[in-house]
Every structure is written in C-alpha cells, then in structure tokens.
C-alpha positions, 0 to 999 in steps of 0.5 A, a space after each residue: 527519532 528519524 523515519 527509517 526503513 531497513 534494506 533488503 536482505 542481501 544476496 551472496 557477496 554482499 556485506 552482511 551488515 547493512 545500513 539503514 536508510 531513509 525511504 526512496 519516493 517509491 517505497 514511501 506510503 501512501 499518506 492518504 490511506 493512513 488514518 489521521 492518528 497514525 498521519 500524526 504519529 507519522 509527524 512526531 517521527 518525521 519531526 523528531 518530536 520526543 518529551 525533552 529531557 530533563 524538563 517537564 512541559 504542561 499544556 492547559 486548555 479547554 475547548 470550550 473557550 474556541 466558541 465564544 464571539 465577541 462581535 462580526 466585525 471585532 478584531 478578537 477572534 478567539 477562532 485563534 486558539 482553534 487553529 491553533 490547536 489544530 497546528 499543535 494536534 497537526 504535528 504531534 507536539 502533545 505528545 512531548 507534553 503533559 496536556 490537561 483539559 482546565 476547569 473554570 475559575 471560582 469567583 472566590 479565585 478570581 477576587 485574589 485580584 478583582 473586586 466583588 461589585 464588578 465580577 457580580 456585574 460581569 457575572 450576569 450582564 446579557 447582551 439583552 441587558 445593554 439598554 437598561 444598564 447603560 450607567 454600569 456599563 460605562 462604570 465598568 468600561 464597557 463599549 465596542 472594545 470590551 462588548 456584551 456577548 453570549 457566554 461572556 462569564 464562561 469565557 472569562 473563567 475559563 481562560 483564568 481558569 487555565 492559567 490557574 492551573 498551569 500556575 499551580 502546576 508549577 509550583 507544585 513542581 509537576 511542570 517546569 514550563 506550563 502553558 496557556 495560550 488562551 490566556 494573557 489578557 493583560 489590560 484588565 484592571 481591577 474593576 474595569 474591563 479595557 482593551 478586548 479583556 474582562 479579566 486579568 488572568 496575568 495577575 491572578 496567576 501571579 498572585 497563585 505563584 507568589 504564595 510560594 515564589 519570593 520574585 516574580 519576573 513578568 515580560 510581556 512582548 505584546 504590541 500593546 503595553 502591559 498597563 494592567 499588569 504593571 498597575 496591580 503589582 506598582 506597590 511591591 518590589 516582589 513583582 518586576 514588569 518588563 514591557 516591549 509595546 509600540 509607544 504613541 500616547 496620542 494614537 496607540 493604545 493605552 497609551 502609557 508605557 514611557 521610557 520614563 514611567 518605572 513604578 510609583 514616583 515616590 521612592 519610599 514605595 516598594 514597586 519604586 523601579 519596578 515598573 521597566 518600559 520598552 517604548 518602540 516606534 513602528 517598523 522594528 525588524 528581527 535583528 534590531 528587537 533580538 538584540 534588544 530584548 536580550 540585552 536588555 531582558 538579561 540584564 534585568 535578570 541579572 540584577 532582579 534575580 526572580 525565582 520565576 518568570 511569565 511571559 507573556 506572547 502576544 502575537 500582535 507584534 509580528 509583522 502584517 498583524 491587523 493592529 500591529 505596526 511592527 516587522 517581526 517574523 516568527 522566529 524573531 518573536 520565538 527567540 524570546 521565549 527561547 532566551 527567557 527558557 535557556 534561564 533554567 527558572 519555573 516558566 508559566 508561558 501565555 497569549 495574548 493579543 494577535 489580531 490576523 489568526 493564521 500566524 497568531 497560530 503559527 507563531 504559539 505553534 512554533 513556541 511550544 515546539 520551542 518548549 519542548 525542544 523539538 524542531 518543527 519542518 517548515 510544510 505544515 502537516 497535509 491533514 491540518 483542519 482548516 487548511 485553507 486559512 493557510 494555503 495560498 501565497 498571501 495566507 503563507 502558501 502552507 509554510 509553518 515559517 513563511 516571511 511576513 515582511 514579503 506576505 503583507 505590508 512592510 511598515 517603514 523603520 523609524 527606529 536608529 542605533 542612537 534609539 535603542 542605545 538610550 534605551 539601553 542605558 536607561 534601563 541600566 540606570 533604572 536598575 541600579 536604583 534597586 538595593 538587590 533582590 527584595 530578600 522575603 520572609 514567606 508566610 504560609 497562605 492557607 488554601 482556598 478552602 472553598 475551592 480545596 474539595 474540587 481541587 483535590 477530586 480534580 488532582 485524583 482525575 488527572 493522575 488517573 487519565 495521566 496513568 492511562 495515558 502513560 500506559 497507551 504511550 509504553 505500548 507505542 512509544 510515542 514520544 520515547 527518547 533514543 527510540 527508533 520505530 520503524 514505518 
C-alpha cells in the first residue's frame, strides 16, 4: 500500500490514461488538523503496514502492568512498556496483529513451576511488611534488587499471565509468532526472587508448550545470562537453552554462563548437553554478533531440531544500556529475531531486561514490525505520546534507528577473531554429544480444571471482540493486503 493521489483530469491533447503519483508538498494535508486515528491510519499507508501473509502474529498485553514502580532510584522501569506501546499504537503496527488484553495468571498456573510456600509469600508481602519479616525475605531473595512494592503480586501475574496466553495462542494454531514484550523475566528460580524478577514467566510458559511441543529451543540474547531458565529445564533434553550474555564471575551478574558449563555434569542425565553458553566480553559490536549468532544459533537448529522456538529479547545488550556493556544497534539485536522467524517454527517472542527506556522501546518497536514484516521509516511518528524522551540529539533526535555507538559511550572491543572461533568450535563439539533429537511419546496433560471455566468464557469474549474488529477493519481496509486507498 503506498499514499497516492490521482492527477487532474486532463485537458484536450493530453494522453487519456494518467499515472497516479505521489503528493507534491503543496498538495499534502494538513497533518495537524487530522484527528489522531486517522494521524495513525495515515502511518500504516505511509509504512506499507499489511498483516503479512501467510502467517499469523499475536500481541498480548495488559495495561495495568505500566503502573507499577519497583523503587526511584531502581533501574527496572516498567515505564518501558509504555512507551513502548506508544511506539507500537504510533505507527499502526496493531493492525498487522491480532492484539489481546491478557488476564492474570492463577496460582494454580504459576505453581506448574514455582513452589507453593514462596507464591503464598510473594502473594501477601506489603512493602509495610519489611521490618517484621526480615528472616523470609532473605529466605526468598529479596533485598535492593528484587524489592517490596505496591502491587507486586498483580505485576508478577499479569506479566505471566500474557506469556500464558501468547503460549497457548500457539499451540492452539491461532497464532504463528505471539508476543509478549512484558515478559521475559528469566532470573527466577523456583523458589527465590533474583535479579529485578519474581516470577519465571519463561518457564511457565515453556511448561504450557511442552504439553504439545516434543522440542523446546529457548534463546535468550539478554546481556545477562539466562541462569533461571537453564536451571528449571538441566534434567530433560526436551528443552534446549542457548544463552548470549556478557560473561564475568567476579563482576557481572549471575555470574554463571561459562563457555564450559553445558547441562548437568553427569552424562547419564537427560539435560547432559543441553544447557549451551555464549560467553562474550564487553564491546561487541554488530557484524561480529550477527555472525555469531547465526552460526552458531543455526547450527543448534540443525542438530536439535525443535518443533518451537522462545526468544527471549532483552534489550539491555544494545549499546548505551544503563547495565549493558555491549556496542550493538538496533538492527543488529533485530536480525535475531528475524533469523530465528525465517526457521518457519511456532515462535513465542518475549522481553527482557533493557535498562535506558527510549531504545528499549525502539528496539521491540522495531522487532514487532520484524514480525509482521513491515518495514518501518526511520522519523517517528509526529504524534507519539511522550515525545520528548525521544527528541534531542543524546535521546536520538526523533529517529526510530538512531546509531547508539555515536549517542552514548562506545565500550572498547576486547573481543578477536581467535575468541569467537572457539566459541564456534566448542558449541559444535558440545553438539555432537547429542544422540539426535529426543524422539517423545506424548502424553495427554488434562487442562487445568480449575482455571478451564475462566478459559473458555474468555475464549467467547475474544472471538466476539475479534469478530468486531474484523467487521471495523472490511469497512476501512486497514491493513488489507494489495489494496490502495487513497488520501
């Protein structure tokens, strides 16, 4: 779709077939007198933003998970996801999706993964609650990275609660990429909160798509390595991890993630090579990690062969993050998202960490456009809500794509060909110790019983809101392949 404007009639001798071509400045509108839906119509013309075919991507989300605060002076800022939402709404990307508003997670749905005793503590903990309850707060992790604040249970479920539901999108074939940029908190353990997460989400939700997916691939591409994740899945092969984080035991956190730490060490265990690691020092910069990451990440594929992937997409690996100490641009971080899609596999796409908020939301911005294969102009949209965090030349100057190496500090390069050629040929051998993909007999799980009600009454409401969505969208033809409209 492109924004056209059909010429004059024309006068006698002129040919009587006219092109159509694109608006002179003095025939243009006037942007401002546009009301902001048609500001945004206006943007999926001028973006060619289409729902892509042949395929099927779902968004999942609930607002309420923006008005939470984990502290001042805390580097989470789940402001984030408001702007990047606002980036998303901007330029017309729901419209290439199927968008839904997530409930919150049940305990009883939680407890696929963490234990009872700590969701009952995480349940009714109050910040009022800190000084009498010292000894179950250290039990359970908790301290300046993983504090007590208002409204903390509601968070924690209802950032599970989308990844839930973008997993079930899945695998009940409504959806081919789903994702769930709230999510993706993936230092969790099962009983312990730990670096700014309180629930695993990751593995919960990779729990729900292994009731019907023999093979789980998980990557995870977060500066901070995917420790929660690999530890809930060490004692089965039926989940691979695969992690690329900045690697420093004595000063970065986890501080785990070794070239050499692969799964259990005892070979007669299922998860025995399963566990892969990319170690990487500060300063690596676009070309070197894309062709890491599909050399490395293709060859996994090859020899695991999963029947789905999650990604996980934190964006504290792009260069000038708060916590990160890499180089990367956002291209750079979405050309994993756009390798592991061009695999054809059910893809539940998710967040992660992502610490200076502007290009957190440019980069999942730019991701979902990936997704849905549009291709997206570099000036944002004029109409964007909170505007100012992206204007200015340090805050990228209103670009969807500014280069981060020149906006803030460049971290010096301690990487060499040498580096990642072992890397390269040490996953290659960790690989050849799997015996072929674990061939699975599947069993029927039953449905959560208690939670099948709620399910199925929520199933009614979204094909009803779908159907009036679907009904608004003939009427204009927003987001129709092949289909001009003009302005």
């Amino acid at each position: 779709m492109s924004v056209l404007t059909r010429l004059p009639v024309p006068s006698l001798g002129q040919s009587i077939v006219q092109e159509y071509g694109r608006p002179s400045p003095e025939d243009e509108m006037d942007i401002d007198s546009l009301s902001l839906q048609d500001k945004i119509l206006r943007q999926v013309d001028l973006n060619n933003i289409e729902r892509p075919h042949g395929c099927t991507v779902s968004f999942h989300y609930n607002h309420d998970v923006e008005s939470h605060h984990f502290g001042r002076h805390h580097p989470m800022k789940p402001w984030r996801l408001t702007l990047t939402k606002q980036l998303v709404l901007s330029y017309g990307l729901q419209y290439a999706m199927d968008c839904y508003e997530t409930r919150a997670a049940s305990k009883e749905e939680l407890e696929m993964f963490h234990k009872s005793d700590y969701l009952e503590f995480l349940e009714s903990v109050r910040p009022k609650d800190v000084v009498d309850r010292q000894e179950l707060l250290r039990q359970y992790n908790f301290g300046d990275d993983c504090p007590v604040f208002d409204g903390l249970w509601d968070y924690c479920t209802l950032y599970s609660g989308a990844s839930i539901d973008a997993a079930r999108k899945l695998i009940n074939n409504q959806a081919d990429i789903a994702i769930n940029w709230s999510g993706g908190l993936h230092h969790a353990k099962k009983s312990e909160a730990s670096g700014f997460c309180y629930i695993n989400d990751i593995v919960v939700a990779i729990v729900e798509l292994l009731r019907h997916h023999p093979r789980i691939l998980y990557v995870d591409i977060d500066v901070h390595h995917g420790d929660g994740v690999e530890q809930a899945f060490a004692s089965t092969d039926r989940v691979m991890t695969l992690s690329y984080h900045k690697y420093n035991p004595e000063e970065f956190f986890p501080g785990t993630g070794g070239l050499h730490e692969t799964g259990p060490e005892n070979p007669n265990n299922p998860g025995a090579h399963h566990g892969l690691n990319v170690p990487l020092k500060d300063g690596i910069d676009d070309d070197e990690y894309i062709d890491l990451f599909d050399t490395v990440t293709g060859a996994v594929i090859e020899s695991y062969h999963p029947t789905a992937i999650v990604l996980q997409c934190g964006a504290d690996s792009l260069g000038g993050d708060r916590l990160g100490r890499f180089n990367l641009n956002i291209t750079a971080h979405g050309h994993c998202i756009d390798f592991i899609k061009r695999q054809g596999l059910p893809l539940l796409v998710i967040g992660g960490g992502g610490y200076t908020a502007r290009n957190v939301a440019r980069v999942w911005c730019h991701e979902t456009s990936l997704c849905v294969q549009a291709q997206l102009n570099n000036e944002l949209p004029a109409h964007i809500p909170y505007r100012q965090a992206f204007a200015g030349v340090a805050h990228g100057d209103m670009q969807l794509y500014p280069n981060l190496s020149n906006l803030e500090v460049r971290h010096p390069n301690q990487h060499d060909r040498k580096y990642f050629e072992n890397i390269k040929a040490k996953i290659r051998e960790q690989l050849r110790y799997l015996q072929g993909a674990p061939s699975v007999q599947m069993r029927h799980i039953p449905p959560n019983l208690l939670g099948l009600r709620e399910e199925l009454d929520e199933e009614i409401k979204e094909e009803r809101e779908a159907e009036e969505v679907t009904r608004r969208k003939k009427e204009r033809n927003v987001g129709g392949r092949g289909e001009h409209r003009f302005v």
